[in-house]
Legacy VTK file of the C-alpha trace (Angstrom):
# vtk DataFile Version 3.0
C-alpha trace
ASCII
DATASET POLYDATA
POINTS 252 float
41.101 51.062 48.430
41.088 49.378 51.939
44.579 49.754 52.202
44.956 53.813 51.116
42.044 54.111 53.998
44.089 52.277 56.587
47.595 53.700 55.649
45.607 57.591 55.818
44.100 56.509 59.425
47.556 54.984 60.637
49.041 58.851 59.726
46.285 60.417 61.539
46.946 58.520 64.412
50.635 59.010 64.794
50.431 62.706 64.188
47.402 63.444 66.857
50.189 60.977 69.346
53.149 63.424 68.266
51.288 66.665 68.996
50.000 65.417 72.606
53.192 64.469 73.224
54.619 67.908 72.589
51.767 69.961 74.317
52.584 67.837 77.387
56.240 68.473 77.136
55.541 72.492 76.653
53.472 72.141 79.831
56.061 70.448 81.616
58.904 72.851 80.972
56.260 75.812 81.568
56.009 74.224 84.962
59.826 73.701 85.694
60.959 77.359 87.801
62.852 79.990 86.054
66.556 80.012 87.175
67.605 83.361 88.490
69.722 85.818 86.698
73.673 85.726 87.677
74.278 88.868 89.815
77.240 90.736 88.701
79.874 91.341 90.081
80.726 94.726 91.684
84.090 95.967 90.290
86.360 96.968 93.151
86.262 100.510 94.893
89.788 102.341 96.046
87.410 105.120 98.146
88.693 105.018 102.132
91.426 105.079 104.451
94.474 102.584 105.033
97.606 101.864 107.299
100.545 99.857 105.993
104.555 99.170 106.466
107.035 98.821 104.082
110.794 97.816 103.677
113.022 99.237 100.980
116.468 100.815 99.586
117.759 103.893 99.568
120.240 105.246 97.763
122.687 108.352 96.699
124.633 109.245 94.034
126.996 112.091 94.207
127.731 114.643 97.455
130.285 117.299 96.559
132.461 119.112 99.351
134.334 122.429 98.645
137.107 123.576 100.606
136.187 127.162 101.042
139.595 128.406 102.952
142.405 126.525 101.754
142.714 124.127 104.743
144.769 121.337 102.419
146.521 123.524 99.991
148.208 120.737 97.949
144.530 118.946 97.549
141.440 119.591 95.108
139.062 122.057 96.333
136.086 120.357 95.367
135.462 116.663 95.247
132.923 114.326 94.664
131.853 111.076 96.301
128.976 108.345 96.396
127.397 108.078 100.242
126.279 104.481 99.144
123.067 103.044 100.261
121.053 101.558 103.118
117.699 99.422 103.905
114.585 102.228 105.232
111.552 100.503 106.663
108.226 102.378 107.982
104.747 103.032 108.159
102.187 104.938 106.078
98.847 106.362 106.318
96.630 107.829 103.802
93.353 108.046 102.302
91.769 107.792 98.956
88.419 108.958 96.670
87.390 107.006 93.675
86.304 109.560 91.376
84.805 107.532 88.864
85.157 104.178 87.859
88.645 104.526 86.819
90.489 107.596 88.515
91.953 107.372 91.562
92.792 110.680 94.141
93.950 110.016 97.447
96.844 111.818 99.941
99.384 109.520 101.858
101.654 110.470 104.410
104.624 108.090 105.785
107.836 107.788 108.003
110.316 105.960 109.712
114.112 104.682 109.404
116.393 106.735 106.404
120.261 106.263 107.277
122.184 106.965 104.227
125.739 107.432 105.216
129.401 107.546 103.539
132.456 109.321 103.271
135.085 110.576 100.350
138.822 111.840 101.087
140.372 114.717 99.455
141.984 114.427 96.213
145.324 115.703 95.963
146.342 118.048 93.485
149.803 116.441 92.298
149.061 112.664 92.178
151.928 110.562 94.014
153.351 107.400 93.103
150.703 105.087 95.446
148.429 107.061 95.620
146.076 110.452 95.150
144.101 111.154 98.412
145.264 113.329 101.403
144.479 113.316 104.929
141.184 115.112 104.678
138.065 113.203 104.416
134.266 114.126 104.329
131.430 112.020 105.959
127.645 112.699 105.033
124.650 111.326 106.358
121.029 111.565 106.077
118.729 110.613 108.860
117.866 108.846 110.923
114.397 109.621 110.372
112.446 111.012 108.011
109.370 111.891 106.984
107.096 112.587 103.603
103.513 113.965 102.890
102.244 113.494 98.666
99.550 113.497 96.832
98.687 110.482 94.420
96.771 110.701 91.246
96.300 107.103 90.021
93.917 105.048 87.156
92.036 102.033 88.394
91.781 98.748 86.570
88.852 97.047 89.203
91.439 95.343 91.877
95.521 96.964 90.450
96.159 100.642 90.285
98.525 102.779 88.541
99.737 106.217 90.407
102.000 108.700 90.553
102.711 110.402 93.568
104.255 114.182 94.343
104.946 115.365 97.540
107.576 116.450 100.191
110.271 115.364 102.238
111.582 116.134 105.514
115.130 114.923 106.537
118.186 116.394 108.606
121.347 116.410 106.279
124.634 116.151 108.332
128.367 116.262 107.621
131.862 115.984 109.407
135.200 116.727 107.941
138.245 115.191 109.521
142.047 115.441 109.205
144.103 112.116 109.745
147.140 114.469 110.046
145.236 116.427 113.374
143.624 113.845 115.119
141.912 116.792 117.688
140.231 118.752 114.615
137.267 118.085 112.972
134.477 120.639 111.268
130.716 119.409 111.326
127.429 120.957 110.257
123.814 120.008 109.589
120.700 121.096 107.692
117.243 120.334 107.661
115.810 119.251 104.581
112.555 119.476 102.678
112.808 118.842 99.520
110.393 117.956 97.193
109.847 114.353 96.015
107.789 113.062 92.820
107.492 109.331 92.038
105.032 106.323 91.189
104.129 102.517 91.602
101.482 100.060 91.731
99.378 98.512 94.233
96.937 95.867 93.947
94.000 94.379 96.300
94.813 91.016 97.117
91.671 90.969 99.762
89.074 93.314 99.860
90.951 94.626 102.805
94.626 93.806 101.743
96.636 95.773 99.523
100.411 95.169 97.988
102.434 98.270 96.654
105.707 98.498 94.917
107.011 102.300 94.474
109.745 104.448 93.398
110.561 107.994 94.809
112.724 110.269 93.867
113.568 112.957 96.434
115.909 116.219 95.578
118.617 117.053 97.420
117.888 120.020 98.971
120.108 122.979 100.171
123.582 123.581 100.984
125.232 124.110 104.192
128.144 124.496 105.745
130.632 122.185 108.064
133.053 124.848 109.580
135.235 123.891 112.232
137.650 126.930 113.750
137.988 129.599 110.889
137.604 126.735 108.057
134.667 125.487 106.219
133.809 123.114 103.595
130.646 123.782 101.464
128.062 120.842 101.335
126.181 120.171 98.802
124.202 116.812 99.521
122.842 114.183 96.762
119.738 113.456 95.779
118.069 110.185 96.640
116.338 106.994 95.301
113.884 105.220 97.268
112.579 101.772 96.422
109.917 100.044 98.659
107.477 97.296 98.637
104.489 97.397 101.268
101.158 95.998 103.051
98.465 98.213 103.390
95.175 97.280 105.035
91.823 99.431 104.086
89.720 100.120 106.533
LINES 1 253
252 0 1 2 3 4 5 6 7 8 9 10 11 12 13 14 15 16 17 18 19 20 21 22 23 24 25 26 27 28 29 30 31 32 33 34 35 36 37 38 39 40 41 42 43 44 45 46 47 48 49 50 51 52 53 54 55 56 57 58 59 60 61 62 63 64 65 66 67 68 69 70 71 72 73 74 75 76 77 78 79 80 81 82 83 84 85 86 87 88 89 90 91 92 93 94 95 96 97 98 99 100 101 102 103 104 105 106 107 108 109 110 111 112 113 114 115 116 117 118 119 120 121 122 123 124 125 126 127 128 129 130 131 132 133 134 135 136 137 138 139 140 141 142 143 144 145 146 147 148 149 150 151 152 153 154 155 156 157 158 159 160 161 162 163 164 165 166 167 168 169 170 171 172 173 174 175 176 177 178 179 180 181 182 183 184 185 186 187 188 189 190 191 192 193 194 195 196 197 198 199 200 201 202 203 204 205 206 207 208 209 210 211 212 213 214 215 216 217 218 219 220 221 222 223 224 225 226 227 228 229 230 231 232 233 234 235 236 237 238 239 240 241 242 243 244 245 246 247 248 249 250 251
């Protein structure tokens, strides 16, 4: 009987020693300070104006010349030729309005160095053994400078955006025809362009301040002209062009 008693009172005491020791430990924690909650992060905003440069290639495809009075009788009136393509390098300015917390709206406006130039002799009509070019040649160029004004419409994910861009371009168009048989004639003419120019890319905020694009532009080809020299001309119809650039903006 003893030994029930003293097994019941070594229980007793061993439970009242566990619940102290857990009231004290509550009290302790209760006493500890609350951490703060994490603050979150603010997703990136496009809104606000930016200057940048940018390097790129430009290129065009196919420039047709018509002779219009029969100044190489025994060559194709019309031909085609390829200008090639050149390095362009400017700057850009523009602005933008986060609309919500994906669409994008913003204007940009840019300019600088365009010099797209090359050259295509006359086919001949009989092809002889050798050869089948005459001694008539056309030489196009676009340039120097140029300029072009669009509007982007983009989608935001936080820090990269998506856009497409539509706009205009502005752009002299020039050409020269020469005879290697006449060394003292040559017919030349020029047009200024402004055709319009629709396009996209991506840009992405490497800093808060610091932005990196890659785009593409496409810009029409705009309206024929004439290179007349003397009583003969040769219609111009110029290419249209491809633009690729990467840049550096910085957000103000």
């Amino acid at each position: 009987m003893n030994d029930w008693w003293n097994k019941l009172a070594l229980a007793a005491t061993v439970g009242l020693a566990v619940a102290t020791a857990i009231d004290v430990g509550a009290g302790d924690a209760a006493d500890l300070p609350a951490k703060a909650p994490l603050t979150p992060v603010a997703p990136y905003s496009w809104t606000g104006c930016y200057a940048g440069a940018y390097v790129g290639w430009a290129a065009q495809n196919q420039w047709t010349a018509t002779d219009l009075n029969g100044f190489a009788p025994a060559g194709v009136s019309q031909w085609d030729f390829s200008p090639g393509n050149e390095g362009i390098g400017g700057g850009t300015l523009g602005c933008n309005w986060q609309a919500n917390n994906w669409l994008v709206l913003g204007i940009e406006g840019e300019g600088g160095f365009l010099h797209v130039e090359g050259s295509g002799p006359q086919p001949l009509i009989v092809v002889p053994p050798g050869g089948g070019f005459g001694s008539v040649s056309d030489t196009s160029k676009i340039g120097t400078g140029y300029g072009l004004v669009g509007g982007r419409v983009g989608v935001a994910f936080d820090r990269l955006l998506l856009y497409t861009k539509l706009g205009v371009a502005f752009f002299d168009s020039t050409a020269t025809v020469t005879d290697a048989n006449n060394p003292g004639f040559f017919a030349t003419g020029s047009k200024f362009q402004s055709p319009f120019t629709v396009g996209g890319g991506g840009e992405y905020a490497i800093f808060d301040h610091w932005t990196g694009k890659f785009e593409y532009m496409f810009v029409d080809k705009g309206t024929s002209f004439n290179a007349c020299g003397g009583t003969f001309c040769w219609r111009q119809d110029p290419s249209t062009t491809h633009i690729v650039k990467i840049g550096l903006n910085y957000k103000f």
